[in-house]
C-alpha positions in Angstrom: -2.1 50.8 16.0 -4.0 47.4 16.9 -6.0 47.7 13.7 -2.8 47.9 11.7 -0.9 45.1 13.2 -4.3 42.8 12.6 -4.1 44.0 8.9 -0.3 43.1 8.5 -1.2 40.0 10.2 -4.4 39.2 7.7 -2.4 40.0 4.4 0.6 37.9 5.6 -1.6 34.9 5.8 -3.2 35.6 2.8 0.1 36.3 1.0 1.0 33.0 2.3 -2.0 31.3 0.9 -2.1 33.3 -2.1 1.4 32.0 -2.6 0.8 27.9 -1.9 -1.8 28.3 -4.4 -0.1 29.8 -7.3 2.8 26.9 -6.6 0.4 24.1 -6.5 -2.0 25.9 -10.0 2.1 26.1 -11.9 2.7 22.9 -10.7 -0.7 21.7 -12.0 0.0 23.2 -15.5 3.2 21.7 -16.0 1.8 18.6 -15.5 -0.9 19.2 -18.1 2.0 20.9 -20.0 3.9 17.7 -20.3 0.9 15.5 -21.2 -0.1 18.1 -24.3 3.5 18.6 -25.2 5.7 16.0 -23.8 8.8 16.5 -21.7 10.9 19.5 -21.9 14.5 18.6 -23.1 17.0 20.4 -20.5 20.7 21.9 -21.7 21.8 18.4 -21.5 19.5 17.1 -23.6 17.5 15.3 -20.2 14.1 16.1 -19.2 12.9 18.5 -16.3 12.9 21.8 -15.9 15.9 21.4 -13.0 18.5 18.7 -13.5 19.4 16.9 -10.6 22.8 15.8 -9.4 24.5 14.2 -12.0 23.9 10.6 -11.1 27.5 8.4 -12.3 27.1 6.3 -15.2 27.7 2.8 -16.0 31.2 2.3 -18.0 30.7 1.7 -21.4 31.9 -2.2 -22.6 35.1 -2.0 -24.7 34.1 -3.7 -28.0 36.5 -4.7 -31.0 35.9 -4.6 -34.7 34.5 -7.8 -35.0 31.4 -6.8 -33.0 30.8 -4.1 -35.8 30.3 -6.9 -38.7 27.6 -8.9 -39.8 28.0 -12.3 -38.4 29.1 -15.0 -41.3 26.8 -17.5 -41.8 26.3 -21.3 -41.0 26.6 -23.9 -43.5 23.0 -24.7 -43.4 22.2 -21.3 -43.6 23.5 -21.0 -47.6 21.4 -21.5 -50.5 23.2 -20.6 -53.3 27.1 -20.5 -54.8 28.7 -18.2 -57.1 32.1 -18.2 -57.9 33.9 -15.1 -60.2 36.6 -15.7 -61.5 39.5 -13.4 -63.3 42.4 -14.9 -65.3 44.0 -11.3 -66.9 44.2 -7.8 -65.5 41.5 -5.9 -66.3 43.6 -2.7 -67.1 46.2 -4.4 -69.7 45.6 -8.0 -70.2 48.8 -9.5 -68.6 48.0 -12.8 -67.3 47.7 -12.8 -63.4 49.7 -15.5 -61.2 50.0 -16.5 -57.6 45.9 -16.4 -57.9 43.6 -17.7 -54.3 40.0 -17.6 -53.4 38.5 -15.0 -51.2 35.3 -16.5 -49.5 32.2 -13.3 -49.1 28.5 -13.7 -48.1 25.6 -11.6 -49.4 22.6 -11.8 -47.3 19.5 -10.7 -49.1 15.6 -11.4 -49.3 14.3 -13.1 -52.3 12.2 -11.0 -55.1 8.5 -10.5 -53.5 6.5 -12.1 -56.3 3.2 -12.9 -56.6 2.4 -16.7 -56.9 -1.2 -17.5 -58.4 -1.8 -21.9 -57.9 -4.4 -22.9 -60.3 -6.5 -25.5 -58.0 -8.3 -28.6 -60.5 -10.8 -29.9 -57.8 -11.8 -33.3 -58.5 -15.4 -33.7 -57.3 -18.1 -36.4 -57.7 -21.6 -37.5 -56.3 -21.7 -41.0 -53.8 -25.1 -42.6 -54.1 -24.9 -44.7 -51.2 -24.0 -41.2 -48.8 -26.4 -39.2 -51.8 -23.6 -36.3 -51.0 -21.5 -34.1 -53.5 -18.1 -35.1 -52.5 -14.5 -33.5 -53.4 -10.5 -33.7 -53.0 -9.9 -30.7 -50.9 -13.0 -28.0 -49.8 -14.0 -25.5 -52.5 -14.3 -22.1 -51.8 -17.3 -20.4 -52.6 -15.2 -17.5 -54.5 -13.1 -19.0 -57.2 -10.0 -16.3 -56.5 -9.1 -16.8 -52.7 -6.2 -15.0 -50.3 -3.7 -17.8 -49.1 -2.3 -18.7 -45.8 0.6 -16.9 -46.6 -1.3 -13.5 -47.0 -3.4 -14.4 -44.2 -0.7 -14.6 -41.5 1.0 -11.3 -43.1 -2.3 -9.7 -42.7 -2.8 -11.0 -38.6 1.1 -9.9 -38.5 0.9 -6.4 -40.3 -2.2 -5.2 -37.8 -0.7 -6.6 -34.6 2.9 -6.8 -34.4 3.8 -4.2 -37.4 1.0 -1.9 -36.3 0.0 -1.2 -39.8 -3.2 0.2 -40.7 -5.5 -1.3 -43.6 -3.8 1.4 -46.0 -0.4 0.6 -45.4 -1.3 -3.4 -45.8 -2.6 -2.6 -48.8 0.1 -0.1 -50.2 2.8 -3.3 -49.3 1.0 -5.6 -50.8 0.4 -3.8 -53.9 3.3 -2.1 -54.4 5.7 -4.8 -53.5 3.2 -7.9 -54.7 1.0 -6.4 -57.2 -1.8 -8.2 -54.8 -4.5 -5.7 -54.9 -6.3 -6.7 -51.5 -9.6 -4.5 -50.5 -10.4 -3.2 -46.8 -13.7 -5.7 -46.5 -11.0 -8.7 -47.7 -8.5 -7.3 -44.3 -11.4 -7.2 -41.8 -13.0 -10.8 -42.7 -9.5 -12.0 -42.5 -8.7 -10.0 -39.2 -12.4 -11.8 -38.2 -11.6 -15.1 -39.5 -8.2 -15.2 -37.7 -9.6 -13.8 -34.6 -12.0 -17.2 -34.9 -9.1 -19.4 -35.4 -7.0 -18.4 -33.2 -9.4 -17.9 -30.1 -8.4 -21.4 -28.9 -4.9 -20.8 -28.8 -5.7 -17.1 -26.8 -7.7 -19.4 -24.3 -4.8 -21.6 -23.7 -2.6 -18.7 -23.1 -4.8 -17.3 -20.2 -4.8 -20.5 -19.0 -0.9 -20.8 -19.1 -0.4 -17.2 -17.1 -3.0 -17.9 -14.6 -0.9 -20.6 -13.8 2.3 -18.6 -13.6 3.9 -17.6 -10.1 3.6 -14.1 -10.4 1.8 -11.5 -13.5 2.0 -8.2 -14.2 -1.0 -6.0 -15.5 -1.4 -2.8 -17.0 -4.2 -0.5 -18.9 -4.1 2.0 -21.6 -6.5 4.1 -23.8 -7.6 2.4 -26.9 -10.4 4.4 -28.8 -12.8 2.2 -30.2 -15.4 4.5 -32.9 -18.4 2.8 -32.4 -18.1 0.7 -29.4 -20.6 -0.1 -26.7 -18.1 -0.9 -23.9 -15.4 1.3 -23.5 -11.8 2.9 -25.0 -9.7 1.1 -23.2 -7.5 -1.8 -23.2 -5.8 -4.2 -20.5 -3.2 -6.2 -20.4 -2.1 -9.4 -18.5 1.3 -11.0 -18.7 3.4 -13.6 -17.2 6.4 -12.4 -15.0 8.9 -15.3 -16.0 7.4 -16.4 -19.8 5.9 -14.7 -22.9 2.3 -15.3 -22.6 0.5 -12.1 -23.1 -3.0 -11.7 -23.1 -5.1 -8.1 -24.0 -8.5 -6.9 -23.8 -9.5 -4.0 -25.8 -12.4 -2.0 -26.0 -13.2 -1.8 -22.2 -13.8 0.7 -19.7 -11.3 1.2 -17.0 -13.7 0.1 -14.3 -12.9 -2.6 -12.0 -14.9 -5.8 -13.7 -12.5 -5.7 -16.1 -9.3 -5.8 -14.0 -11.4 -8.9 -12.3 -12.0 -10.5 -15.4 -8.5 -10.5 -17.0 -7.3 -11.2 -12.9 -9.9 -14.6 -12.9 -10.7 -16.1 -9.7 -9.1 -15.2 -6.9 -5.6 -17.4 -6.2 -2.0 -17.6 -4.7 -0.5 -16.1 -7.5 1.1 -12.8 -6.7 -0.4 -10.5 -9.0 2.1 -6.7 -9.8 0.5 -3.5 -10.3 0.6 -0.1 -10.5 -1.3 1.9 -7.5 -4.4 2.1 -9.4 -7.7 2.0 -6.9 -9.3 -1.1 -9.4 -6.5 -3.9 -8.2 -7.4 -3.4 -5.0 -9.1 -6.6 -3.0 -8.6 -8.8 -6.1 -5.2 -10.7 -5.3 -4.2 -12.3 -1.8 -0.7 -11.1 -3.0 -0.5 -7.4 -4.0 2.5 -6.1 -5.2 3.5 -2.7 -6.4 5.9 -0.7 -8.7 8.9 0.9 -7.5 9.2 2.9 -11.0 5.9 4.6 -10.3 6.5 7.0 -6.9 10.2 7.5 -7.8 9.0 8.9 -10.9 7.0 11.2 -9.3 9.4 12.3 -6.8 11.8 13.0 -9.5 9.5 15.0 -11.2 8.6 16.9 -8.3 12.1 17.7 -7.8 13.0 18.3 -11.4 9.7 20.7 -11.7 10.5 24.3 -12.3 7.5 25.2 -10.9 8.7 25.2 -7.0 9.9 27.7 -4.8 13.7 27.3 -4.1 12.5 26.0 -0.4 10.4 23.3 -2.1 12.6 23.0 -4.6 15.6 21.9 -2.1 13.0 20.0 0.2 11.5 17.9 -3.4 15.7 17.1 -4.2 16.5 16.3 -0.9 13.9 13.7 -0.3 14.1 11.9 -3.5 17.6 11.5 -3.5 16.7 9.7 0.1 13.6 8.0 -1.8 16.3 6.5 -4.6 19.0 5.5 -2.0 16.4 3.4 0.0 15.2 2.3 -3.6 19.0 1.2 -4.8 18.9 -0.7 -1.2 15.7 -3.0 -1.6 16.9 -3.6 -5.2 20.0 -5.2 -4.1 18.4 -7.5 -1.6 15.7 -8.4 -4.5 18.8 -9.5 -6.6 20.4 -11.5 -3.6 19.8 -15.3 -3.6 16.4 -16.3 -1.7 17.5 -16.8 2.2 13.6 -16.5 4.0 15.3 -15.4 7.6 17.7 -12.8 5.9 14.8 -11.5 3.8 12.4 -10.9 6.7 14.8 -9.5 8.6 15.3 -7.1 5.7 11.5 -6.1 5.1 11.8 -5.2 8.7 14.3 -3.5 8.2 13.0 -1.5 5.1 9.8 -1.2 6.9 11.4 1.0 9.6 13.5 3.2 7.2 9.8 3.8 4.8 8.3 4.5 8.4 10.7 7.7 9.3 11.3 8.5 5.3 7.3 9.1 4.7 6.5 10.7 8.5 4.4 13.7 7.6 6.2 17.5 7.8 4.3 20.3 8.4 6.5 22.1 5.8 5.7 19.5 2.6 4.6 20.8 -0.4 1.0 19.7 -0.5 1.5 17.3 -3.4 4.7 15.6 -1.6 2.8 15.1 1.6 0.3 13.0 -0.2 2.8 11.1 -2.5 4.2 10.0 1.0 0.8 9.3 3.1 0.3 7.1 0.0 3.6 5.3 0.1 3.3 4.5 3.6 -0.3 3.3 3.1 0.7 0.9 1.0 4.0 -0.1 2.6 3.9 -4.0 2.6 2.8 -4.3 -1.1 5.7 -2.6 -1.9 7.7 -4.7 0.2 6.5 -8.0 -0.8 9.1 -8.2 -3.7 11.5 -8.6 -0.4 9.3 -11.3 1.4 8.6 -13.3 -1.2 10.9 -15.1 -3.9 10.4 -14.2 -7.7 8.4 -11.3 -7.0 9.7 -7.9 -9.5 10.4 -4.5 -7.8 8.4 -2.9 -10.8 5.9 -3.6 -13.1 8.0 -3.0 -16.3 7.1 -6.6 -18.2 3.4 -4.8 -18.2 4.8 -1.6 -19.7 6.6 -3.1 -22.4 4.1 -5.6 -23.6 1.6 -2.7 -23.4 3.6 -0.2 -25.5 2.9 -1.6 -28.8 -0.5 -1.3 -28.5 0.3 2.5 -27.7 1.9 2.6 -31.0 -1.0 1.0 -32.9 -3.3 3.3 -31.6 -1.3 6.5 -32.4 -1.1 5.0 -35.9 -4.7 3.5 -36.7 -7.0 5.7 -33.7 -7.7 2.2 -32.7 -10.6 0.6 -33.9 -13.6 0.7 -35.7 -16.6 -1.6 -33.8 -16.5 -3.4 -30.9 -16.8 -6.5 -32.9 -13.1 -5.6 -34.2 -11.6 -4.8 -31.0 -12.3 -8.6 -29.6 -11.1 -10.0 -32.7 -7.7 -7.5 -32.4 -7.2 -8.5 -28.6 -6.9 -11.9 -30.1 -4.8 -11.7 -32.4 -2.4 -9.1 -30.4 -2.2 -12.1 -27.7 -1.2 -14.5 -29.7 1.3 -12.8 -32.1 3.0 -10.9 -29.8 3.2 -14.5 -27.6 4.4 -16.0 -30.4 6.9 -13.2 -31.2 8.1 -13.5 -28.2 8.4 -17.2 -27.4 10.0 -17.7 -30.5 11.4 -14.8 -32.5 13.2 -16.7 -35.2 10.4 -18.2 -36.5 7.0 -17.0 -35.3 5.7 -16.4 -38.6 5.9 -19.9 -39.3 4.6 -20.5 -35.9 1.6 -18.3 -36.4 0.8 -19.5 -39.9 0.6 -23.3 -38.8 -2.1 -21.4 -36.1 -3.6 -19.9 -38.7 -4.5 -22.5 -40.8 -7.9 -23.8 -40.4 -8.6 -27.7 -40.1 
């Protein structure tokens, strides 16, 4: 009878284990599932596996029919006049009477045409310097690309995310500019040239910012001696954006785009290579709710774990909803330390370990609390973001020009791309009216 009670005993614990360890291997491969195949689309059309409580949503603004139309013009803004008139009906003839003037606009793009400038160089040879000298500088080739095609060239690769086919498909479809791939890279390496000043002034410019956000990303690079993968650096309250591409994703890089150590508060995600490089380390909110909402949308769960996962991240996004309303509060230094104590205390008993934790929620939370302050720092200090979200968004067209052109080539390409992505999508964003114009005064070499 002993012998049998010691066996009941053995294969309930092992039927335990054996359990915890098929949860935690499904839990793994929906993970991997939702890398390979992206997230499942619920009933509702929402991701996860489970839906969670529906959370209530924001009122839609009431909006009137003039908000559906194109905006009329200014007066500066029109370049040409038409007028149509009609004295008879066009169906019999009559002669028509109590006539008045309707006023339309008809926005449009002029004809994409090719313009060819025959250059007549005036040149001549000065005995006193014994120098060939001329009007303008002569190109070597006698047909040259222009500054116009130039700048649509640094604009296509960058902010368009066009490959060197699809450059050369506009141009020549749209143009009849036939424009080879060895004519787009010694542009692309030209530009990168030129415009290497203006990238150095806009590191200078964020390391002088209050507070920056950075973020990394794969970017394949086919024959590169560094590394595929890029980083980016941007200022919390400005445009300036700088990238580097065609790194590894060890930690000299985040120190080189980070520069030397300073006061300015420097917001991350929790990944191990920001560690020790800012005397003011802030962290994302978006990042662990995330993963506690995918923990408790996951299908993969027991119904116990599944209730534990829902309970605690519906206590995790009510404490988050708390510190993002003293974040958007006016700057009072007493109320706000008072507040991070507060929020310290509440982080303290939210993330205090349970026996009964699913084995990946018990280390989401040891984590958390680990890095408590950094996370509250966007309470003690003024200006500082709850998440790193500038960082995501500047880095997400990069994601798109690598899912369309598999990055680049040589390493010598990927410098001259990080660039030129820093200072057209600076320009695009300082000035989105006109940073073509912008970028084309950049462009032109003196």
């Amino acid at each position: 009878m002993k012998e049998l009670e010691d066996r009941c005993a053995f294969l309930e614990t092992e039927n335990a284990e054996l359990k915890r360890t098929v949860e935690m291997l499904c839990l793994r491969i929906e993970q991997l599932e939702k890398i390979i195949f992206g997230q499942k689309k619920g009933p509702d059309g929402q991701g996860g596996s489970r839906q969670l409580p529906a959370q209530p949503k924001m009122p839609k603004k009431e909006r009137n029919n003039a908000s559906f139309r194109r905006a009329i013009p200014t007066a500066e803004e029109i370049t040409d006049h038409t007028h149509h008139s009609i004295d008879i009906c066009p169906a019999c003839t009559t002669p028509l009477r109590r006539k008045m003037i309707i006023v339309r606009y008809v926005e449009d793009i002029p004809d994409p045409q090719k313009m060819v400038t025959k250059q007549m160089i005036e040149k001549g040879y000065c005995p006193q310097c014994r120098l060939w000298k001329s009007a303008i500088p002569i190109s070597p080739q006698h047909c040259t690309l222009g500054p116009n095609v130039r700048t649509y060239v640094a604009l296509a690769t960058s902010i368009l995310g066009q490959t060197f086919g699809k450059m050369n498909l506009y141009l020549r479809s749209l143009h009849r500019l036939s424009v080879s791939d060895g004519e787009i890279a010694a542009i692309i390496r030209s530009a990168h040239r030129t415009l290497l000043p203006e990238k150095q002034g806009i590191r200078k410019r964020i390391a002088a910012a209050t507070v920056s956000h950075f973020d990394e990303s794969p970017y394949p690079v086919q024959h590169g001696m560094q590394g595929n993968y890029a980083w980016v650096k941007t200022s919390a309250d400005g445009p300036d954006t700088e990238f580097l591409f065609g790194r590894t994703r060890g930690k000299g890089n985040a120190e080189e785009l980070c520069g030397p150590l300073s006061d300015q508060v420097g917001v991350t995600d929790d990944y191990g290579a920001y560690d020790n490089l800012f005397r003011h380390h802030a962290l994302c909110w978006a990042h662990p709710l995330r993963k506690f909402r995918d923990l408790a949308e996951s299908g993969a769960l027991t119904q116990e774990h599944h209730r534990q996962c829902v309970d605690f991240y519906e206590r995790f996004h009510a404490l988050q909803r708390s510190v993002a309303s003293v974040v958007t509060s006016p700057f009072r230094h007493e109320e706000r330390m008072i507040a991070a104590e507060t929020h310290a205390a509440e982080i303290a008993v939210l993330m205090t370990p349970d026996p009964e934790d699913l084995p990946k929620l018990a280390t989401y939370k040891s984590t958390f609390l680990e890095h408590r302050e950094k996370y509250l720092l966007c309470i003690r200090m003024a200006g500082v973001p709850m998440t790193n979200n500038k960082a995501e968004r500047s880095i997400r067209p990069l994601v798109i020009k690598r899912l369309l052109s598999f990055g680049s080539r040589s390493q010598q390409g990927a410098e001259a791309m990080e660039t030129i992505f820093s200072v057209c999508f600076t320009l695009l964003w300082r000035k989105p009216e006109d940073y073509f114009g912008e970028l084309r005064l950049l462009m032109t070499e003196k």
